[in-house]
C-alpha positions as CSV (number, residue, x, y, z in Angstrom):
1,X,5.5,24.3,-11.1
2,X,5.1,27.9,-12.6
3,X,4.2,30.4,-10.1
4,X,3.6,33.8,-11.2
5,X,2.7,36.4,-8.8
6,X,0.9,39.7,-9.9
7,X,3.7,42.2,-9.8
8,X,1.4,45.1,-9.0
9,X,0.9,43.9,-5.9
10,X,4.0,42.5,-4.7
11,X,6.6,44.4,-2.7
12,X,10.0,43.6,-1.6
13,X,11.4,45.7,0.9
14,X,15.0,45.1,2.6
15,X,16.5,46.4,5.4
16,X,20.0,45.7,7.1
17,X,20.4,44.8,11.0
18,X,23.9,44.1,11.8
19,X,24.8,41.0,10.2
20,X,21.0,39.7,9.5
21,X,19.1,40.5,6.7
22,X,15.5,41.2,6.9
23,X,13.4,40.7,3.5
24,X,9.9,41.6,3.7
25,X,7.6,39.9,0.8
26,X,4.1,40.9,0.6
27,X,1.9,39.2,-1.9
28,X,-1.6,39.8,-1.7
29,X,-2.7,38.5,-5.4
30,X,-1.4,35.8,-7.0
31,X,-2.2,33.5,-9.3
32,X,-1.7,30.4,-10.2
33,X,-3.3,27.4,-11.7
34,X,-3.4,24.5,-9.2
35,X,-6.7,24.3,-7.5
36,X,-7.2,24.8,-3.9
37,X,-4.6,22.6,-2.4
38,X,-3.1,25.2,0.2
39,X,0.2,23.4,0.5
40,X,0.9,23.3,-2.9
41,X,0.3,26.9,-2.6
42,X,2.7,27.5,0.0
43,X,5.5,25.3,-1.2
44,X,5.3,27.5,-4.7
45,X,5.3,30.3,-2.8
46,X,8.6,29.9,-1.2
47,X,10.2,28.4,-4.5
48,X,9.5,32.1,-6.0
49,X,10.8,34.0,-2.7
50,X,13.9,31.9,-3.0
51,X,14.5,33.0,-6.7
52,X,13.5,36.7,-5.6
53,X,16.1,36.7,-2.9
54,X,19.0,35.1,-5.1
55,X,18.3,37.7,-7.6
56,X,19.0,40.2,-5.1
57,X,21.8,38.4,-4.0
58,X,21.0,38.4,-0.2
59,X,21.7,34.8,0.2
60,X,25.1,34.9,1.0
61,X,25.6,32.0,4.0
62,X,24.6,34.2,7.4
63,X,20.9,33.5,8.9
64,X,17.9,35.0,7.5
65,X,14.8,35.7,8.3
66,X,11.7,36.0,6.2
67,X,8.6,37.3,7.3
68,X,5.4,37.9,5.2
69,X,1.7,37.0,5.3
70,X,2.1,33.0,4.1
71,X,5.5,32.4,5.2
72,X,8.0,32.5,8.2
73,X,11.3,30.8,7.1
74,X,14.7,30.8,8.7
75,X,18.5,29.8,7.7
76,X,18.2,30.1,4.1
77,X,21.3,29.4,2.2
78,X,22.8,29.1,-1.1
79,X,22.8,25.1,-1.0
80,X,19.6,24.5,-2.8
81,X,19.5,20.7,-1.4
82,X,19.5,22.3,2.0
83,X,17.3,24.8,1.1
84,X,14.8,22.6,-0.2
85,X,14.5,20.5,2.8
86,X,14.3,22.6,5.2
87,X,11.4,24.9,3.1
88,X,9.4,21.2,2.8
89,X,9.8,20.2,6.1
90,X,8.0,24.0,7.0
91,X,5.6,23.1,4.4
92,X,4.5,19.7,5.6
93,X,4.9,20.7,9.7
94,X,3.0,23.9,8.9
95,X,-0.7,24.7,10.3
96,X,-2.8,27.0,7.7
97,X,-4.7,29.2,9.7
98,X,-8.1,29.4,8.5
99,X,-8.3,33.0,8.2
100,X,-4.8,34.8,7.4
101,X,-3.4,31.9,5.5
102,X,-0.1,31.9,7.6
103,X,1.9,28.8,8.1
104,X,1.8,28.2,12.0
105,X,4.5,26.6,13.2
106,X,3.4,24.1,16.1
107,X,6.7,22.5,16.8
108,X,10.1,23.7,17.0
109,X,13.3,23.3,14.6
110,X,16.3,21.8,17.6
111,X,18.7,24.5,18.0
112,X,21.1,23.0,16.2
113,X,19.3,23.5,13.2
114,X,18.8,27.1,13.8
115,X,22.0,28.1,14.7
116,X,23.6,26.4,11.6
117,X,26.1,28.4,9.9
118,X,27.6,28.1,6.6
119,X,30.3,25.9,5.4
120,X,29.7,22.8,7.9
121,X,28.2,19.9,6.2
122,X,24.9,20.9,6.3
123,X,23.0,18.5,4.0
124,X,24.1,15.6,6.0
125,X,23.5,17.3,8.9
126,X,20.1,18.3,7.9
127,X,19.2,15.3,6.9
128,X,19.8,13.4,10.3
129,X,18.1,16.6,12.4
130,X,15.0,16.5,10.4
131,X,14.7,12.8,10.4
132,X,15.2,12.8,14.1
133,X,12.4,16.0,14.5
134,X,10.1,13.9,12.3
135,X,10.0,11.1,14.4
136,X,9.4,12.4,17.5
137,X,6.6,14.8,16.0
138,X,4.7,12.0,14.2
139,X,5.1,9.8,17.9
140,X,3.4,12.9,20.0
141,X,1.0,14.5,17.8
142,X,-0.1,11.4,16.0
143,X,-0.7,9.0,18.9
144,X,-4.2,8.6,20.1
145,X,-3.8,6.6,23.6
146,X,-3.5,10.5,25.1
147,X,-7.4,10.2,25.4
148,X,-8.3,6.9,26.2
149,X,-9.0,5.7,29.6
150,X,-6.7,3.0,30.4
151,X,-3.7,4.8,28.6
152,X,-3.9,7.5,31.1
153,X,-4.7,6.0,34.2
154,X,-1.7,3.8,33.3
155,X,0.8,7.2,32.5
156,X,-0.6,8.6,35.5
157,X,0.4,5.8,37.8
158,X,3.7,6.0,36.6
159,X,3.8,9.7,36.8
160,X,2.9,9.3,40.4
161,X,5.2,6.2,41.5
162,X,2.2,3.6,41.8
163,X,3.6,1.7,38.7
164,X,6.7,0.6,38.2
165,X,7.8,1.0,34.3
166,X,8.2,-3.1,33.5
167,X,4.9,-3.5,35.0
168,X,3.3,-0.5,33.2
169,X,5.0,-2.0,30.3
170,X,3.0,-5.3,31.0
171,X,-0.6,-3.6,31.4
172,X,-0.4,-1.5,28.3
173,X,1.0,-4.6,26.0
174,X,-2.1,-6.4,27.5
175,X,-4.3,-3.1,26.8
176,X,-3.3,-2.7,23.5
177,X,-3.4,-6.1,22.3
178,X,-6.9,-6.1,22.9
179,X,-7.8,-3.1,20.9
180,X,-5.0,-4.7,17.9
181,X,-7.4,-7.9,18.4
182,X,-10.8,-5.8,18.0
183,X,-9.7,-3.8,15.1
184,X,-8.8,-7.2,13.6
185,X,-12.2,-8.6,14.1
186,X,-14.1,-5.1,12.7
187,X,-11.8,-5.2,9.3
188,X,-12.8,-8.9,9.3
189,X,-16.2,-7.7,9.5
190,X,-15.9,-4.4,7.6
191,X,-14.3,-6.7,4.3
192,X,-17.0,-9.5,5.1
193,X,-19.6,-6.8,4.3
194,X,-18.2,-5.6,0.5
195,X,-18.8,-9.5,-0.6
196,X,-22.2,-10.1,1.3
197,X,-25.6,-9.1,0.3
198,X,-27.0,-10.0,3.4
199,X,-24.3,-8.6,6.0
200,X,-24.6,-4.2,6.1
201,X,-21.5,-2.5,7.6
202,X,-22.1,1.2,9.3
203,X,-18.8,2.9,10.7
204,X,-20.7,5.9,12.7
205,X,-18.8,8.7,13.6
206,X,-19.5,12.5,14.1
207,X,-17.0,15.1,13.4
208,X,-15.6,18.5,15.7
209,X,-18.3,21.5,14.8
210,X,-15.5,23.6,15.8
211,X,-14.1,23.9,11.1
212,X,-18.4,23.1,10.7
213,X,-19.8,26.6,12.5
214,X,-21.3,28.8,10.2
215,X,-20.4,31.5,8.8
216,X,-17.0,29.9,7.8
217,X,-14.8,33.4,7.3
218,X,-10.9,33.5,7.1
219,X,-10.6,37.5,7.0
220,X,-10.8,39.7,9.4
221,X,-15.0,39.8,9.7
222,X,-14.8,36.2,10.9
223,X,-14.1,38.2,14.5
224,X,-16.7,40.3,13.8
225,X,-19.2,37.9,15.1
226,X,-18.7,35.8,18.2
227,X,-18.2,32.6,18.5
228,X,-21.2,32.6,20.8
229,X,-23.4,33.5,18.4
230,X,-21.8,31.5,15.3
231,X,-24.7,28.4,14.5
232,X,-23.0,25.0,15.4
233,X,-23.6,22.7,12.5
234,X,-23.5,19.2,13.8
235,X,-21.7,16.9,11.1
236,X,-21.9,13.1,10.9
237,X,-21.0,10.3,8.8
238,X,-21.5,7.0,8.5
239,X,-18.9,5.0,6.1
240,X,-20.3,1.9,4.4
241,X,-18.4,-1.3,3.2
242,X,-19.9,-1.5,0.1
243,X,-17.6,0.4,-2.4
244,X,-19.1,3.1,-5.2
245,X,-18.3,3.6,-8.9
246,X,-15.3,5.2,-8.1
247,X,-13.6,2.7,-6.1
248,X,-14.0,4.6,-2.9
249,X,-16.3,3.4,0.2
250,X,-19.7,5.2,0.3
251,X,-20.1,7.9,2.7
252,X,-23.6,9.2,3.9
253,X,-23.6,12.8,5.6
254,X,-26.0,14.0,8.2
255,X,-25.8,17.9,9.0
256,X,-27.7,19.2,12.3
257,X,-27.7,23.3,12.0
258,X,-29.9,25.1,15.1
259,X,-31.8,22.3,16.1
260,X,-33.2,22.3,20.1
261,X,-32.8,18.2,20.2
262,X,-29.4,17.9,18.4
263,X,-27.0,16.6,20.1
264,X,-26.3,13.1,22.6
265,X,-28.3,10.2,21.7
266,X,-30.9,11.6,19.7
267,X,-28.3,13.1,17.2
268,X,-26.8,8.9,16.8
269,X,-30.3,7.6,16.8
270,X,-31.3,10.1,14.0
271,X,-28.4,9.8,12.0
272,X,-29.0,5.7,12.5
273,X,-32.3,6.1,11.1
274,X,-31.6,8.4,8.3
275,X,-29.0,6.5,7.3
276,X,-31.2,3.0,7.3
277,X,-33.6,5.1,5.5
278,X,-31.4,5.8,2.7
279,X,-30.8,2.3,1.7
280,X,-32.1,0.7,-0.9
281,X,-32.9,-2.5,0.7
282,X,-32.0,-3.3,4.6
283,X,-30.2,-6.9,5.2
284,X,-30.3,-9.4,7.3
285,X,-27.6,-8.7,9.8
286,X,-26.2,-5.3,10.5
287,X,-23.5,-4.2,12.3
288,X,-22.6,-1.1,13.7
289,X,-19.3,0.2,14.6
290,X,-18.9,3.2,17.3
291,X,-16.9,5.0,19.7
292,X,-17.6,4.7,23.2
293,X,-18.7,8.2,23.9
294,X,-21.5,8.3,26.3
295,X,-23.8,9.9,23.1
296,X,-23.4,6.3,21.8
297,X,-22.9,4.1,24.4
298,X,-25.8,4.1,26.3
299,X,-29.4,2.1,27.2
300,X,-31.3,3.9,24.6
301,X,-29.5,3.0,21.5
302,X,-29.5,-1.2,22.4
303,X,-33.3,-0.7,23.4
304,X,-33.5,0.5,20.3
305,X,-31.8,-2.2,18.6
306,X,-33.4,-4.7,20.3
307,X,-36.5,-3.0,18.7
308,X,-35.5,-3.7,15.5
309,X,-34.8,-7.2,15.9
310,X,-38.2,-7.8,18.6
311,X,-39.9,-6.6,14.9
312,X,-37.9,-8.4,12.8
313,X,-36.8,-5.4,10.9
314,X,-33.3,-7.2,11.4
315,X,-32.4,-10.7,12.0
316,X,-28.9,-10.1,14.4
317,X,-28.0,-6.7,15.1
318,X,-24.0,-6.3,16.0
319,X,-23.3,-3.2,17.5
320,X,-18.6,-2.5,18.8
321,X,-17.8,0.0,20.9
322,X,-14.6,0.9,20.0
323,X,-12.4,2.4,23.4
324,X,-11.8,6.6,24.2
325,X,-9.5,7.3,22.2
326,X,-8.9,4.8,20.0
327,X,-10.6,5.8,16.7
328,X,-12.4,4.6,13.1
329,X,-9.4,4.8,10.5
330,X,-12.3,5.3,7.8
331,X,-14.2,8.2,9.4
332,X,-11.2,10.0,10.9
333,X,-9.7,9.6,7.1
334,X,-12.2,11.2,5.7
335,X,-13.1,13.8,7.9
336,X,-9.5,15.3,7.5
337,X,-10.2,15.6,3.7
338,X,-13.4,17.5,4.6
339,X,-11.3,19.5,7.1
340,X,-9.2,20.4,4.0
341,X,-12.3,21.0,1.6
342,X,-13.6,23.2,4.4
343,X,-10.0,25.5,5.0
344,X,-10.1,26.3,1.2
345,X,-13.9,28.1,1.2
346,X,-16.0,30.5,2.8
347,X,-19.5,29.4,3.6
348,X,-21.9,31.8,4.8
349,X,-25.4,29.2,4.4
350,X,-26.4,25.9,5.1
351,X,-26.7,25.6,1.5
352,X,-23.2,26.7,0.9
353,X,-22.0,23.9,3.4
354,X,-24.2,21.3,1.9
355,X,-23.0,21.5,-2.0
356,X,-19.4,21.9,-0.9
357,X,-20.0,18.7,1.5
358,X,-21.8,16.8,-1.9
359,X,-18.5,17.7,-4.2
360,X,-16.3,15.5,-1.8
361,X,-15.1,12.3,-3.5
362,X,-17.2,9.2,-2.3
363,X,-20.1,11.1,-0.6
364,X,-22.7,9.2,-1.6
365,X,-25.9,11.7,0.1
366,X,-25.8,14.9,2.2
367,X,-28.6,15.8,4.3
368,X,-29.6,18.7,6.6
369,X,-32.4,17.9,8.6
370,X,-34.8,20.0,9.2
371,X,-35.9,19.2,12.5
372,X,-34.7,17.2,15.3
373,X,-36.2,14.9,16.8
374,X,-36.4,13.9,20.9
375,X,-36.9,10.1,19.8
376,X,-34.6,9.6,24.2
377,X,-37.6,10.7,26.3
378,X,-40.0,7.9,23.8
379,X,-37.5,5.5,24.7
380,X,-36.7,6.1,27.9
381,X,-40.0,4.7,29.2
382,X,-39.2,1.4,27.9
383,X,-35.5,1.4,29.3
384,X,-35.2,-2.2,30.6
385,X,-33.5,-3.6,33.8
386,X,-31.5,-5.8,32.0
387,X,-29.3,-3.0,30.9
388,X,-27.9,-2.4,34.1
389,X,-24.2,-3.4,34.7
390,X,-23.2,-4.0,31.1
391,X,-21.4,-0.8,30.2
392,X,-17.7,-2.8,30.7
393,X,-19.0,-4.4,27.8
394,X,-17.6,-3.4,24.2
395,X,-19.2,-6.0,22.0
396,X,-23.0,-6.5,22.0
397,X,-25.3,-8.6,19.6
398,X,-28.8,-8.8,19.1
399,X,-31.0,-11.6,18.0
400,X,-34.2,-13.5,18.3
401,X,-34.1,-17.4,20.1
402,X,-37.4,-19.1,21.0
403,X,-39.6,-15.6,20.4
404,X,-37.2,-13.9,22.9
405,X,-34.6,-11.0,21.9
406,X,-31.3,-12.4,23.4
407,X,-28.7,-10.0,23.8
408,X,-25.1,-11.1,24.0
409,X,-21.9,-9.2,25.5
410,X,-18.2,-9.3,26.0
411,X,-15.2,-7.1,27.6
412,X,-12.6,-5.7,25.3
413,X,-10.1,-8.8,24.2
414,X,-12.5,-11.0,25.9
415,X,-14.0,-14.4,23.6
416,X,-16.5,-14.9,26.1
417,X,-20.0,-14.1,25.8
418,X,-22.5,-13.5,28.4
419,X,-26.2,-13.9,27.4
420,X,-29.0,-12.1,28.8
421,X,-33.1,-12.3,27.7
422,X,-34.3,-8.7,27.0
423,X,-38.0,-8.1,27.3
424,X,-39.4,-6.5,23.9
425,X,-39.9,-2.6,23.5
426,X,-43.3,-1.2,22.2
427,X,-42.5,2.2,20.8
428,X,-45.8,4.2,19.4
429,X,-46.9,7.6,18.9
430,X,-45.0,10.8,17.3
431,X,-41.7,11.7,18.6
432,X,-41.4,15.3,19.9
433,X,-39.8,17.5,17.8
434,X,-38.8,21.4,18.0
435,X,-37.4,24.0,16.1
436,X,-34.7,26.6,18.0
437,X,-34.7,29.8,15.6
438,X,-33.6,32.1,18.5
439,X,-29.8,30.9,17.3
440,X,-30.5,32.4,13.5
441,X,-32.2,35.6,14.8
442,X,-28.9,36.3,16.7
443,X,-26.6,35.6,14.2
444,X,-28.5,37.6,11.4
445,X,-29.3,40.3,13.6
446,X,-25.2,40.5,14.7
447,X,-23.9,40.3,11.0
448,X,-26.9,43.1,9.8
449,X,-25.4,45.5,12.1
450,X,-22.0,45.1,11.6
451,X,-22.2,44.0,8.3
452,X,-19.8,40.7,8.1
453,X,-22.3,39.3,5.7
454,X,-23.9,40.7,2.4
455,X,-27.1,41.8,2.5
456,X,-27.7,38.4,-0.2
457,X,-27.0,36.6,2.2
458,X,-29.1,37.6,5.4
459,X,-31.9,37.4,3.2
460,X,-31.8,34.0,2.3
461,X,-30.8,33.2,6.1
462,X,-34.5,34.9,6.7
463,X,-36.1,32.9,3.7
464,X,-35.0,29.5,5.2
465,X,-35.8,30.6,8.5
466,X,-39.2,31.4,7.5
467,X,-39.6,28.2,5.2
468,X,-38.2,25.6,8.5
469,X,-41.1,27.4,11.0
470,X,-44.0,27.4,8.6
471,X,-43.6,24.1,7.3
472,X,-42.3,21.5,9.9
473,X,-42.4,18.0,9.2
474,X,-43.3,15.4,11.9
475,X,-43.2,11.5,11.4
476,X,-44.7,8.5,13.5
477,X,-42.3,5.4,14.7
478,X,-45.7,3.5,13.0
479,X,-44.4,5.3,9.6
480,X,-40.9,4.8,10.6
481,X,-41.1,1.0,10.9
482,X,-43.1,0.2,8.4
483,X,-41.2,2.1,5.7
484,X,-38.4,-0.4,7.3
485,X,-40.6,-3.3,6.7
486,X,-41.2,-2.3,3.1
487,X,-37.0,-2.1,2.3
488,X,-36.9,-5.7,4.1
489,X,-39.5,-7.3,1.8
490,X,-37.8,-5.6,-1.2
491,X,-34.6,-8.2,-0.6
492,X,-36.4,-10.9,-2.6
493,X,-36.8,-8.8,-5.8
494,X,-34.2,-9.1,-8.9
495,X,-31.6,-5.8,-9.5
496,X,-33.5,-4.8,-12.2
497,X,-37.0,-3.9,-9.6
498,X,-34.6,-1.8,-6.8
499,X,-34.6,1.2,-8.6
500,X,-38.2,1.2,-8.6
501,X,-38.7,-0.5,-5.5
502,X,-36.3,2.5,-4.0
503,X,-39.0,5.4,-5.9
504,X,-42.1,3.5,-4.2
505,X,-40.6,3.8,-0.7
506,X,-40.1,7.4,-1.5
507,X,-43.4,7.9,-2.4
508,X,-44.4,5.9,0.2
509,X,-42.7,8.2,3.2
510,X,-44.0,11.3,1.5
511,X,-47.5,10.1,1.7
512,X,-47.1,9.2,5.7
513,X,-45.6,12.4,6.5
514,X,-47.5,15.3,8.2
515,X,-47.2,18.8,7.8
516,X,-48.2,21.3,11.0
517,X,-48.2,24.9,11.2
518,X,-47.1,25.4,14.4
519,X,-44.3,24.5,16.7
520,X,-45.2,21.8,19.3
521,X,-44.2,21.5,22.4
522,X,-43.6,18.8,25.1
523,X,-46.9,19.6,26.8
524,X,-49.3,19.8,23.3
C-alpha cells in the first residue's frame, strides 16, 4: 500500500543513549488514500517508519525504541519476517485512543520477547511467543461469563474455598449448557423468522453512551468541556431477521439525546413501540429477544405485552431473556462497527450523529426522538399480582385461550412450562411526557465561553433547542393502538398495496398527533 507522508511536516530526529537508539518520528499530515479505517492507517504508518529507519541505517540488531504520536514500537530488527510480525501483532492488540490517535497498548509483550537480541532464531521464536500471547489475550478479554451471575458466584466460591474445582467444573458445564441450549433455540427462532411472513424477530439491545456523548472531540478541546456537562445520547437497536437488499439483517436505530424520561423501562418500551411502528405490516407472532437487565426484565414490559395480545394486536407474543453477561451476537456485532464509524469522526450535533449513524451498512431507519415519554407510571397502575415470583424465569409467552391472556414461563435450560391466567390491562389516556433543556443550556453555555465549538455550531444547538420546546408532540395509547390495528389488517393485502398501505398509516399518525405549546407536567 503506498503511503506518502507530507515531507513538510515530518521530522526525524535521532539521538544516541549508550547502546539504544532513540528515533523520534513526528507526522502531523499525511495523506493517503484508504478511507477511514484507523488500522490500516497505523499498519502503513509503521511500514514507512521502517523504510525511514533502514535508510538511516539504525537498524543494526540492538533494541529500539520508537516513540511518536501513532506509534510505540520496540525490538525492531533487520529480519523483515520478524519485523513484520511483531509491528501486526501491535497493530491488531492496539487501542486507538479517540482523541490523540495513539496506539494504547493494553496487554503486555512476555519478557522474553522484549529482551530478544539478535542472532537467536527469532522468527521461530516469535512465532511460538505471539501465538502463546494471542491466546491467552483472546481467553481474558474476549470472555463474557466475567459479568454474569452464576459465573461469578461460581469463581468466587472457588476463590474462597467453598467449591472444590471438579465440582465447580460440574456447575458451570451444567450452567453453560443451558445458555448453549437457549442460543440454539433463539437462532432456531431468529432463522425461522427470515422464511416466515407471519413470525417477526426483534433482537433489542442498547449500546454504552460512553463513544455516543456529544460533542464527540479527539483533540485537545474534547477536555475542554466536562464530561458532566457532555449530553448523553442514548443509542438503541433492534436487529431484524428479515434480511435487506444488501444481504445484511435490517437494523432500526433509536437515539435518546436530553430527554427527562430516557432511560430504564420507558427507554425499551419506546424503542419497542417505535420500532413496531416502523413496520410495514405487524404479524402474527412476535418474538422478542433481550438481556436480563432490570431496564428489560421487569413487570411493565410483560403487562405490556399481555396488552398487545388482550387487544389482539398480536396473536402469541414470545419475549427471551438472555442471562448477565451473556450477550446478542447480532447487536454486539454491530455495535462494534458503529464504535469504529464513531472513532473515525467528530460530531458536534445530533444531526451530525444521526447521518453518520444512517451511512452504516444495513441501517435500515435512524430516529431521534424528540421527546420521551413516561409510558412506567401509566402502566404501573395496572401491574398485576400474577407477576410476582416469576423473575427466575428466562422464557415467557403470551397468548389468548378461552378469552383469557395465558402467560407461559420457564428457567434457563428448563422444557418445562408453567402457565399462569393474567387478567387484561386497560391502558387509556396520554402518556406524560417532558422535555429536559437545562442539559443543552449547560453544554452551549460551557463551549461559548471557552470556545471548543464554532460559533456554527452553538447556533444550530440553540435553533433545535428552540424548535424541540415550542413544538412538542404528544400522542394517546388510543392513537397508538389503533395505528397498530391498521398495520394488522394491512396483512391480508397483496405486495403490490404495502407501499401504499405503509403512506396511509403515515398519514394516518400525523393526523392523530397533537401539537402543545407548552411543557406539561405530571400535575397539569
Amino acid at each position: 500500500m503506498d503511503f506518502e507522508p507530507d515531507r513538510s511536516t515530518t521530522s526525524i530526529v535521532e539521538e544516541s543513549k549508550a547502546s539504544t537508539t532513540v528515533v523520534k518520528l513526528k507526522i502531523t499530515e499525511y495523506r493517503m488514500a484508504v478511507g477511514n479505517d484507523r488500522v490500516t492507517r497505523h499498519s502503513a504508518l509503521l511500514n514507512h517508519l521502517r523504510i525511514e529507519l533502514l535508510k538511516k541505517d539504525v537498524l543494526n540488531g540492538d533494541n529500539h525504541y520508537v516513540h511518536g504520536n501513532f506509534a510505540k514500537i520496540k525490538n525492531y530488527s533487520k529480519t523483515s519476517a520478524d519485523e513484520g510480525r511483531l509491528r501486526n501483532w501491535y497493530a491488531e492488540q492496539g487501542q486507538h485512543h479517540p482523541r490523540t490517535g495513539k496506539i494504547v497498548i493494553s496487554k503486555r509483550l512476555p519478557k522474553r520477547i522484549i529482551s530478544m537480541q539478535a542472532g537467536i532464531s527469532k522468527i521461530a521464536r516469535t512465532k511460538y511467543l505471539i501465538k502463546k500471547t494471542r491466546n491467552l489475550i483472546s481467553i481474558e478479554s474476549s470472555s463474557l461469563m466475567n459479568r454474569c451471575n452464576v459465573c461469578s458466584k461460581i469463581k468466587t466460591h472457588i476463590r474462597r474455598g467453598k467449591l472444590s474445582k471438579s465440582d465447580a467444573h460440574k456447575l458451570m458445564s451444567v450452567h453453560m449448557d443451558g445458555v448453549k441450549d437457549e442460543r440454539n433455540y433463539v437462532n432456531s427462532c431468529f432463522a425461522k423468522s427470515e422464511v416466515d411472513i407471519e413470525y417477526l424477530h426483534l433482537t433489542i439491545d442498547d449500546m454504552s453512551n460512553i463513544a455516543t456523548k456529544l460533542p464527540h472531540l479527539f483533540d485537545s478541546r474534547s477536555k475542554l468541556i466536562p464530561d458532566s456537562i457532555l449530553l448523553r445520547a442514548d443509542l438503541s437497536g433492534a436487529v431484524h431477521a428479515k434480511k435487506a437488499l444488501n444481504g445484511g439483517h435490517v437494523t432500526d436505530l433509536h437515539v435518546d439525546v436530553g430527554n427527562l424520561y430516557a432511560g430504564g423501562s420507558n427507554a425499551t418500551l419506546g424503542f419497542l413501540l417505535s420500532t413496531l411502528q416502523r413496520c410495514t405490516t405487524l404479524p402474527s407472532t412476535l418474538h422478542l429477544q433481550l438481556d436480563g437487565a432490570k431496564s428489560n426484565k421487569n413487570k411493565v414490559l410483560l403487562s405490556l405485552l399481555s396488552y398487545f395480545v388482550s387487544e389482539q394486536i398480536f396473536t402469541k407474543i414470545i419475549v427471551h431473556f438472555l442471562p448477565s453477561g451473556h450477550s446478542h451476537a447480532h447487536c454486539d456485532r454491530f455495535f462494534a462497527q458503529v464504535r469504529k464509524a464513531l472513532d473515525a469522526e467528530e460530531l458536534y450535533t445530533p444531526g451530525e450523529l444521526l447521518n453518520s449513524l444512517g451511512s452504516l451498512t444495513g441501517v435500515r431507519s435512524v430516529r431521534m426522538e424528540r421527546l420521551s415519554f413516561d409510558f412506567k407510571s401509566c402502566i404501573e397502575p395496572q401491574l398485576r399480582k400474577e407477576l410476582d415470583g416469576i423473575f427466575s424465569s428466562m422464557h415467557f409467552s403470551f397468548e389468548r385461550k378461552d378469552g383469557e391472556v395465558v402467560m407461559s414461563h420457564r428457567p434457563l435450560g428448563s422444557s418445562t412450562l408453567n402457565e399462569r391466567k393474567v387478567k387484561m390491562v386497560e391502558l387509556d389516556g396520554t402518556p406524560l411526557w417532558s422535555i429536559d433543556t437545562a442539559d443543552f443550556e449547560t453544554m452551549i453555555d460551557c463551549a461559548g465561553k471557552d470556545g471548543s465549538l464554532p460559533k456554527e455550531t452553538i447556533e444550530m444547538w440553540r435553533k433545535a433547542m428552540s424548535r424541540v420546546e415550542n413544538e412538542p408532540e404528544k400522542i394517546s395509547w388510543k392513537t397508538i393502538m389503533d395505528n397498530f390495528r391498521r398495520k394488522k389488517s394491512a396483512r391480508v393485502l397483496p405486495p403490490s398495496q404495502l407501499k401504499e398501505k405503509d403512506q396511509e398509516d403515515l398519514q394516518y399518525f400525523l393526523m392523530n398527533t397533537k401539537n402543545s405549546r407548552k411543557r406539561r407536567s405530571p400535575n397539569n
